[in-house]
C-alpha positions as CSV (number, residue, x, y, z in Angstrom):
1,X,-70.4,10.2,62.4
2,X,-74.3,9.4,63.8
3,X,-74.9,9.3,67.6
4,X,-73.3,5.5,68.3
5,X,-69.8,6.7,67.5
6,X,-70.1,9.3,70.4
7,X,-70.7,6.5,72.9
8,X,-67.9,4.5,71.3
9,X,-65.3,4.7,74.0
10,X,-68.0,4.6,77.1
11,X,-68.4,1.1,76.3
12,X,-64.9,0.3,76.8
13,X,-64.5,2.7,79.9
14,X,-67.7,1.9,82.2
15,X,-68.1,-1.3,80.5
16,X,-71.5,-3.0,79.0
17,X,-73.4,-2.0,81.6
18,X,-73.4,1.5,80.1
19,X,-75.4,0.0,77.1
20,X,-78.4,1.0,79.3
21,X,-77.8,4.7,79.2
22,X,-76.9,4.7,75.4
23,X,-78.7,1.6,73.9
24,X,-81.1,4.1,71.7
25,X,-83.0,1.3,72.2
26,X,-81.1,-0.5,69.9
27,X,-79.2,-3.9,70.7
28,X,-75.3,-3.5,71.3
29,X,-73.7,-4.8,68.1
30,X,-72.9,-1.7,66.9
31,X,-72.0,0.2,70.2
32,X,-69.7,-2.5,70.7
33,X,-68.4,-3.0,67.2
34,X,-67.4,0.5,67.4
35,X,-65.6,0.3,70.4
36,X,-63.5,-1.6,69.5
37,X,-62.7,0.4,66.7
38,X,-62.1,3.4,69.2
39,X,-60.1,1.3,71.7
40,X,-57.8,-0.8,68.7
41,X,-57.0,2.7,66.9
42,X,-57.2,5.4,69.1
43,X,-57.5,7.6,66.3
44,X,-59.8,10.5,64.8
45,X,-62.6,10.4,63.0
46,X,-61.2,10.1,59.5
47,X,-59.5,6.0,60.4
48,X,-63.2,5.6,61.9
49,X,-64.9,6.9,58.9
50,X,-62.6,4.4,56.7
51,X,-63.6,1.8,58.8
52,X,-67.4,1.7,58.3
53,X,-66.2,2.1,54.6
54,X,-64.6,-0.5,54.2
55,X,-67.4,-2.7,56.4
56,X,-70.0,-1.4,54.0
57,X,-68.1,-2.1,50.8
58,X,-67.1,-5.8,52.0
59,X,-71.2,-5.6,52.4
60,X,-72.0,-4.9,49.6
61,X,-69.4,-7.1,47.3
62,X,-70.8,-10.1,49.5
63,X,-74.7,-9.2,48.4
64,X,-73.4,-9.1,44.9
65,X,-71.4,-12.1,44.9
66,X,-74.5,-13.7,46.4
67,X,-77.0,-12.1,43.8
68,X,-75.5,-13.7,41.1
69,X,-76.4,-17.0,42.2
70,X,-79.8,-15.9,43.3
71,X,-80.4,-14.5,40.0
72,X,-78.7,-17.1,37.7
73,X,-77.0,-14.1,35.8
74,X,-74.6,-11.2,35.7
75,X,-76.8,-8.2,35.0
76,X,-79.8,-7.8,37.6
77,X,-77.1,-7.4,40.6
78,X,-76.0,-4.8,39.3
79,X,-79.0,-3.5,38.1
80,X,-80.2,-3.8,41.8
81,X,-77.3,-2.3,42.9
82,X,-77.4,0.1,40.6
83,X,-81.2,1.2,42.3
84,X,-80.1,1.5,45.6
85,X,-77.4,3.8,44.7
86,X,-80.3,6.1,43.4
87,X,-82.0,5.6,46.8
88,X,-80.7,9.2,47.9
89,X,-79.8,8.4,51.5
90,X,-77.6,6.1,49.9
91,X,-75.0,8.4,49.0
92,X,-75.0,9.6,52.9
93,X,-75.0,6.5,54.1
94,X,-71.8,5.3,52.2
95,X,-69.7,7.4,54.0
96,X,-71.3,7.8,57.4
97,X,-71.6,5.4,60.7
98,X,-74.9,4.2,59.6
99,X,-75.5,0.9,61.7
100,X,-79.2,0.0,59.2
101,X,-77.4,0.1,55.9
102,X,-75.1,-2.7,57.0
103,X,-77.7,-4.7,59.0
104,X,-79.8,-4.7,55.9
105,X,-77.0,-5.9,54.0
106,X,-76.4,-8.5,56.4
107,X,-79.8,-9.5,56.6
108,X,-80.3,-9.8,53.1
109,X,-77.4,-11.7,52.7
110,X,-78.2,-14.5,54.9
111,X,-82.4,-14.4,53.0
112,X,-80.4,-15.2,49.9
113,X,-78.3,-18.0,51.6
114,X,-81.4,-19.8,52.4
115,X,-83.6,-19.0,49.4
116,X,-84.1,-22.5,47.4
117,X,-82.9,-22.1,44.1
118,X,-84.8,-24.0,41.5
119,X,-86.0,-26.6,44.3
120,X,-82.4,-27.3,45.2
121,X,-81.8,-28.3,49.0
122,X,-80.5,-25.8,51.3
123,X,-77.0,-26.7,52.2
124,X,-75.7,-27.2,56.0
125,X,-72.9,-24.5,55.2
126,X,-75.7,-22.0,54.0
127,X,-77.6,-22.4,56.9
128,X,-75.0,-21.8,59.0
129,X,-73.6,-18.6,57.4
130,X,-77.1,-17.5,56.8
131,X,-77.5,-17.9,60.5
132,X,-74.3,-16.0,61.3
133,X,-75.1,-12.8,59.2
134,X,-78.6,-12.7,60.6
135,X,-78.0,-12.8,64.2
136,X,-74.7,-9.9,63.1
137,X,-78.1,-7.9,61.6
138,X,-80.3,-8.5,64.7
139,X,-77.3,-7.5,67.1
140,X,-77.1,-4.2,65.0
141,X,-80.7,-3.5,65.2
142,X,-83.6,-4.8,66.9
143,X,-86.0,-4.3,63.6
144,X,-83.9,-6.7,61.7
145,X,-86.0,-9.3,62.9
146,X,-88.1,-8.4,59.9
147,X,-85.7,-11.0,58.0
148,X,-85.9,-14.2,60.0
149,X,-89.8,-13.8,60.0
150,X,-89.3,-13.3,56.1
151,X,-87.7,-16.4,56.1
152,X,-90.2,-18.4,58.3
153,X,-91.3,-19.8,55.1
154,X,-87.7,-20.8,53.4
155,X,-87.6,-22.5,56.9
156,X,-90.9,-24.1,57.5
157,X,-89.6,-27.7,57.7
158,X,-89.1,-29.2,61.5
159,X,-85.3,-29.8,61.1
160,X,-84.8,-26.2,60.6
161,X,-86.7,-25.3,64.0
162,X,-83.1,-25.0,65.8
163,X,-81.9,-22.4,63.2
164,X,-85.5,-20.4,64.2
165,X,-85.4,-20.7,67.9
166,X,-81.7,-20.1,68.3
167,X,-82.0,-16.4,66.6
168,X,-85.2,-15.8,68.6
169,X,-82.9,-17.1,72.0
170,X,-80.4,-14.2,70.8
171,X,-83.0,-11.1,70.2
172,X,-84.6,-12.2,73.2
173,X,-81.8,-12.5,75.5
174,X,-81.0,-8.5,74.5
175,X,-84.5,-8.0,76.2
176,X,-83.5,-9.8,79.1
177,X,-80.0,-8.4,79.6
178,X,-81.5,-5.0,78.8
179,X,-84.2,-5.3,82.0
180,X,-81.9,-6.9,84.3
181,X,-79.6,-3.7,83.8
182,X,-82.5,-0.9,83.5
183,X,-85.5,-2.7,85.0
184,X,-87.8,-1.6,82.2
185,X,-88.3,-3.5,78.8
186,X,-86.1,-2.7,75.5
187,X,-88.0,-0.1,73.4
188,X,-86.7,2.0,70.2
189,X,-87.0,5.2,71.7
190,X,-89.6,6.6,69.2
191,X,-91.6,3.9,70.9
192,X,-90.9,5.4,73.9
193,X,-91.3,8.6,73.4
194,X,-94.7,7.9,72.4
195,X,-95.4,5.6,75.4
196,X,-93.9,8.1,77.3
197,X,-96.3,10.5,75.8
198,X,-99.6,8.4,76.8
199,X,-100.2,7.1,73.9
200,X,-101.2,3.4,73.2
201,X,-98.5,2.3,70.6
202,X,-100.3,-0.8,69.6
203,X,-103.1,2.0,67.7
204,X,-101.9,1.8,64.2
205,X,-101.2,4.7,62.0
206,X,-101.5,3.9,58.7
207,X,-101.4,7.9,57.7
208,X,-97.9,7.5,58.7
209,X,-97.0,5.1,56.8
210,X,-98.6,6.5,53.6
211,X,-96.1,10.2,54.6
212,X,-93.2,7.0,55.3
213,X,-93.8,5.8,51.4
214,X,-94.3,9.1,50.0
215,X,-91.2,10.9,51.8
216,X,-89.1,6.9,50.5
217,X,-90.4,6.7,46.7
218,X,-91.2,10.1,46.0
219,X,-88.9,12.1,47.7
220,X,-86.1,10.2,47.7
221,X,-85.6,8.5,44.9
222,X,-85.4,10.5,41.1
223,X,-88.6,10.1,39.6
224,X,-86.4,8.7,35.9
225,X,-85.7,6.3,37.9
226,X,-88.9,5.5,39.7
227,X,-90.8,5.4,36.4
228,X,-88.2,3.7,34.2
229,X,-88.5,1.2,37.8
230,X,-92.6,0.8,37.1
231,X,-92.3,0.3,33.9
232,X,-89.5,-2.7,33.8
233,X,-92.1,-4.1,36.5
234,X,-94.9,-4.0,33.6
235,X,-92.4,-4.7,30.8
236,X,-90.3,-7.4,32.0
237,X,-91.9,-8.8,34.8
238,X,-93.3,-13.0,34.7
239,X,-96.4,-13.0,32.6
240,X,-98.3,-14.5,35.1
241,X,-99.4,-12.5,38.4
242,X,-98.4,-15.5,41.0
243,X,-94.7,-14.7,39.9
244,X,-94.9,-11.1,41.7
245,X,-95.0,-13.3,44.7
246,X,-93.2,-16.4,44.2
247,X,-91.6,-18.5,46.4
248,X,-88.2,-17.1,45.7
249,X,-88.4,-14.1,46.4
250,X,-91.6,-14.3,49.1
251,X,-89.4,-13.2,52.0
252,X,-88.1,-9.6,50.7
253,X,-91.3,-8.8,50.2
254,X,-92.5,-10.1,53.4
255,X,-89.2,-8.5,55.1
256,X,-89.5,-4.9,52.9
257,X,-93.3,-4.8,53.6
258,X,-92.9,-5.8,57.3
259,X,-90.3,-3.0,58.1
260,X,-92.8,-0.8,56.7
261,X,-95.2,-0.8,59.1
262,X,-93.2,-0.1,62.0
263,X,-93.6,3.3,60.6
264,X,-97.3,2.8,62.2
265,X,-95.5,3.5,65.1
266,X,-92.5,5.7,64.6
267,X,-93.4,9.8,65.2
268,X,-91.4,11.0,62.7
269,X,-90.2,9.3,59.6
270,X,-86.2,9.7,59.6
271,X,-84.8,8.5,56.4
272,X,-82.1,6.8,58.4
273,X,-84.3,3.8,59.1
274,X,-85.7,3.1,55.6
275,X,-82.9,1.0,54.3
276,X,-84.5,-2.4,55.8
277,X,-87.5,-1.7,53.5
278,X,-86.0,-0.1,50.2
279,X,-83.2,-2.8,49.9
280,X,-85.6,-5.8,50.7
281,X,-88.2,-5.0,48.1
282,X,-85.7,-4.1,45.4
283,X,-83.9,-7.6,45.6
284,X,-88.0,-8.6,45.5
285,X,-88.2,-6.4,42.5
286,X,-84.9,-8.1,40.8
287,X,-86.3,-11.2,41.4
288,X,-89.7,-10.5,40.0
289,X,-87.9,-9.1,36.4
290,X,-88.1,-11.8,33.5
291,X,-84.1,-12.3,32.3
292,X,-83.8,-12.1,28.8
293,X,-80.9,-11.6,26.3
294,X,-83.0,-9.8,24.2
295,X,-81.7,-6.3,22.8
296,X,-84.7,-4.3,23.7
297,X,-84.2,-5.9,27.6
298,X,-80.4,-5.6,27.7
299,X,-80.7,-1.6,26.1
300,X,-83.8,-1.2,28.7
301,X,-81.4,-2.4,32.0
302,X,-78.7,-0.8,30.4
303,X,-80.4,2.5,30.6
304,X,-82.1,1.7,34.3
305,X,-78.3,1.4,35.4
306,X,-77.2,4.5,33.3
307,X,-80.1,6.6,34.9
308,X,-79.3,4.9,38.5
309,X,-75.5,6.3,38.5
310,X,-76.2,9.4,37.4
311,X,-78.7,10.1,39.9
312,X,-75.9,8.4,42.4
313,X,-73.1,10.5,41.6
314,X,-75.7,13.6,41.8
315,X,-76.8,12.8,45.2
316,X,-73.2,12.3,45.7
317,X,-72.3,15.6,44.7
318,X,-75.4,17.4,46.3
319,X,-74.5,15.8,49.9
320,X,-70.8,16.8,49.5
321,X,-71.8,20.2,48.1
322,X,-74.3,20.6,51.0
323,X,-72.3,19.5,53.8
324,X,-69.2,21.7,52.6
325,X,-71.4,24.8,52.2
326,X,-72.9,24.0,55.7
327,X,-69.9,23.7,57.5
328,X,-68.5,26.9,56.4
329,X,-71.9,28.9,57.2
330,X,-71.8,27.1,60.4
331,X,-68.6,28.0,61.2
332,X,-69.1,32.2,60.4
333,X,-72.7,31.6,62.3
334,X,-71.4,30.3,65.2
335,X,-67.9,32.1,65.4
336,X,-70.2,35.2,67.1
337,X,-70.8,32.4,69.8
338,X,-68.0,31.0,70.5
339,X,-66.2,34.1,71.1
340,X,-68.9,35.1,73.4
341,X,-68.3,31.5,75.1
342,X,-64.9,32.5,75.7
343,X,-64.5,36.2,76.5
344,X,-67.3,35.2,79.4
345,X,-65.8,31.9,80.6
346,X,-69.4,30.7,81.3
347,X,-69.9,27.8,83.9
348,X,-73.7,27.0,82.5
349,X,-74.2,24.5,80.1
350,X,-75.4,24.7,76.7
351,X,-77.7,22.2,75.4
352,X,-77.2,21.5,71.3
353,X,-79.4,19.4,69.6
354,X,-77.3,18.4,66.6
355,X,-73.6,18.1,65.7
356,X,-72.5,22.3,65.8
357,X,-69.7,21.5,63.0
358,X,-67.2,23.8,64.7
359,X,-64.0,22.6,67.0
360,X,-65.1,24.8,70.1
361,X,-68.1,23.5,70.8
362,X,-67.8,19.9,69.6
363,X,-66.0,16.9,71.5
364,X,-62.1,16.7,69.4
365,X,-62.2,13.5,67.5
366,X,-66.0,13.1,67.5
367,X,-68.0,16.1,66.7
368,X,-69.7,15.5,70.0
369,X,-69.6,16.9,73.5
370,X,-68.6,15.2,76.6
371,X,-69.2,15.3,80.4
372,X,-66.1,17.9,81.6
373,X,-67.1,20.3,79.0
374,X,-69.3,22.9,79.4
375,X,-71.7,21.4,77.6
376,X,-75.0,19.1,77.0
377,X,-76.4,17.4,74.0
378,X,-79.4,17.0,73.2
379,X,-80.1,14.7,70.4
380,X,-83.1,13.2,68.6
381,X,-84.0,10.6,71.1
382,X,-85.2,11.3,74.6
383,X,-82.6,9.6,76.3
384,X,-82.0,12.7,78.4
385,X,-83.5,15.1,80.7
386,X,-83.2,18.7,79.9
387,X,-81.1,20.4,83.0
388,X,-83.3,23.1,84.6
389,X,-80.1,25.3,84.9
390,X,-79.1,25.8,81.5
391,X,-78.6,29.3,80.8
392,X,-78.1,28.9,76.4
393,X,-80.1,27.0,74.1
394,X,-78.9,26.4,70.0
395,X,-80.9,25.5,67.8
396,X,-80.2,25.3,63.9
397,X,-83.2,26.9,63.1
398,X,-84.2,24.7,59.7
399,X,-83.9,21.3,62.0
400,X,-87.9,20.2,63.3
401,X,-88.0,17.2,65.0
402,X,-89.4,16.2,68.7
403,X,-86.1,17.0,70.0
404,X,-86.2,20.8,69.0
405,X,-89.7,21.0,69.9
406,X,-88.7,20.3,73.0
407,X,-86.1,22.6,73.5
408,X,-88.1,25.5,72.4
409,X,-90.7,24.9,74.7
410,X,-87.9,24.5,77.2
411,X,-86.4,27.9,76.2
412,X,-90.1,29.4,76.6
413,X,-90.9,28.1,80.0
414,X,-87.7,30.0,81.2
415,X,-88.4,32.8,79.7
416,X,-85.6,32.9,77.4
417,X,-84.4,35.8,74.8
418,X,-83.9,34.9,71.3
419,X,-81.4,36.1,68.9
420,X,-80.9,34.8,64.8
421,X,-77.5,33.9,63.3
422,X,-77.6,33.9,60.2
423,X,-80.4,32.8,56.8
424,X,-82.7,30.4,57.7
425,X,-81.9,27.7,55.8
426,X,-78.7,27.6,57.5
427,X,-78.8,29.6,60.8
428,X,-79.0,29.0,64.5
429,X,-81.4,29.9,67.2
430,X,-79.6,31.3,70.3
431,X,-82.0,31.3,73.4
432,X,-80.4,32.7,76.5
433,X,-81.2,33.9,79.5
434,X,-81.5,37.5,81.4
435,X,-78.8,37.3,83.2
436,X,-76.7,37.0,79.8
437,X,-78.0,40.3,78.1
């Protein structure tokens, strides 16, 4: 369900002044939005999972409602559409609580709302719904400020200074609220972790964004579809160079490039956080194509878009393939350990560091534990401090990340024993110690 849904119902219990200790250092538009899913339904995950659904759906028929004017035809939406559902993460994010894919689709939105069409005037009632979906983007995440500075100049005239100051009042207010509760300033904790770490997060890493790229539009997307991409750039693209960065479509690229280079700062490079600059800079790329009703350019989109859903409804099947196959190793792996849990009635915690997939171990409902149980998570973000009296460490021993790094040298300060469950590829790491021989 991803780590927010977990804190869903703490919201509503201690109220927002837990935001502090869950805030990932994110704002709490989705912390919130999700408690009141929790609170409203009182139901399992499956109603939750139907809910983000249907929010991302609704998303994503409003950005192509809104494309087709931006366009001025039918058949690059879709095509665009068509591009992201190729983006593999797409196919995870469709169905998970992932807070970036609808804050990008909310940002984008509200770029196209104020985009001049032709030279046309921006309308009052644009502005105004443009200014409603970015501030619901910005609430979600704090890196969706990318947008409104992409749309600094759509909005370079003095009587649109309100709509610029107001969104700025609202991300900085987050800031203010944040250190008033926690008396340190709002960070995305892979900032902090490496501020934490002593390092000075204004030095730029430009290797990492070069890996970011790479891992994005190599890795992720199929490499038909990243070619047949290039080469409608080359084919169809305005004959003159300015048109790669026209006026229209100046702040996607701005936004896409923008969200980019917070990878400069990020230590690793999770996927999950992508979708501000893939999305941006294919609208940009949409944009940029030259519309023609030629055959050769309706046969060349038409097999872009044919190339684009296959590789959808394989990334489809691969993730549901994966996940199914993972949850039933998981389940044989760890059904070793969760008999020992039991036959033992252990009072020490364990400390997980990702969702174990199995109903002994996880919170019912959520996947995640909870204070009560005899158990700690320990997640991807440094949000909490190990606890010096934990006698059993898992970790899935395929899973590298800060988090696990940590945990290992954890389990090797304490001189913990080691035993396998399972292949590699889909085992776990029990670290335990002697007193549990």
């Amino acid at each position: 369900m991803n780590d927010e849904i977990y804190y869903a119902n703490t919201i509503f219990e201690e109220g927002i002044g837990a935001w502090k200790y869950h805030s990932f250092g994110h704002p709490p538009g989705w912390l919130i939005l999700n408690a009141l899913n929790y609170k409203l339904r009182q139901v399992g995950p499956f109603f939750s999972r139907t809910f983000v659904f249907t929010l991302v759906w609704l998303s994503l028929l409003l950005l192509h409602r809104l494309l087709r004017d931006f366009y001025k035809d039918d058949i690059r939406p879709i095509l665009v559409l068509s591009t992201l559902f190729s983006y593999a993460y797409t196919a995870t994010a469709l169905v998970t609580n992932h807070p970036v894919l609808v804050a990008s689709l909310l940002g984008c939105s509200g770029l196209i709302l104020i985009s001049s069409v032709n030279g046309e005037l921006v309308s009052l009632k644009n502005k105004v719904a443009a200014f409603v979906l970015l501030a619901g983007a910005i609430c979600i995440r704090e890196s969706a400020i990318v947008f409104l500075i992409g749309a600094l100049p759509l909005l370079w005239k003095r009587k649109n200074k309100y709509f610029i100051l107001f969104q700025l009042l609202l991300f900085i207010s987050y800031y203010w609220v944040y250190y008033q509760l926690n008396g340190e300033i709002l960070l995305n904790d892979q900032m902090r972790i490496v501020r934490d770490e002593g390092k000075n997060i204004l030095i730029f890493s430009f290797l990492k964004v070069g890996t970011f790229l790479r891992d994005v539009f190599f890795g992720q997307f199929s490499w038909t579809t990243l070619g047949l991409v290039f080469l409608a750039l080359i084919i169809f693209a305005k004959k003159r160079i300015s048109n790669l960065i026209k006026f229209k479509t100046i702040a996607f690229l701005i936004s896409g490039l923008l969200h980019v280079s917070f990878f400069m700062f990020y230590r690793d490079n999770g996927m999950r956080n992508s979708m501000m600059s893939v999305l941006p800079l294919i609208i940009w790329w949409g944009g940029v194509l030259q519309y023609e009703r030629k055959p050769i350019y309706k046969l060349g989109i038409g097999l872009l878009i044919g190339i684009n859903l296959y590789a959808f409804f394989s990334n489809i099947e691969r993730v549901v393939d994966k996940r199914l196959v993972a949850a039933k190793e998981m389940k044989t792996e760890l059904g070793r350990v969760e008999n020992f849990l039991k036959e033992n009635t252990l009072n020490e915690k364990l400390i997980l560091t990702t969702n174990p997939y199995h109903h002994y171990l996880e919170n019912p409902g959520y996947g995640y534990v909870q204070n009560g149980l005899r158990t700690q998570w320990y997640g991807g973000v440094d949000t909490m401090k190990l606890d010096s009296k934990a006698s059993i460490v898992l970790i899935p021993m395929n899973l590298e990340n800060f988090a696990t790094e940590k945990l290992r040298e954890f389990s090797q300060i304490n001189n913990m024993r080691r035993v396998d469950f399972g292949p590699k590829d889909k085992g776990f790491s029990l670290y335990f110690k002697d007193s549990l021989q």
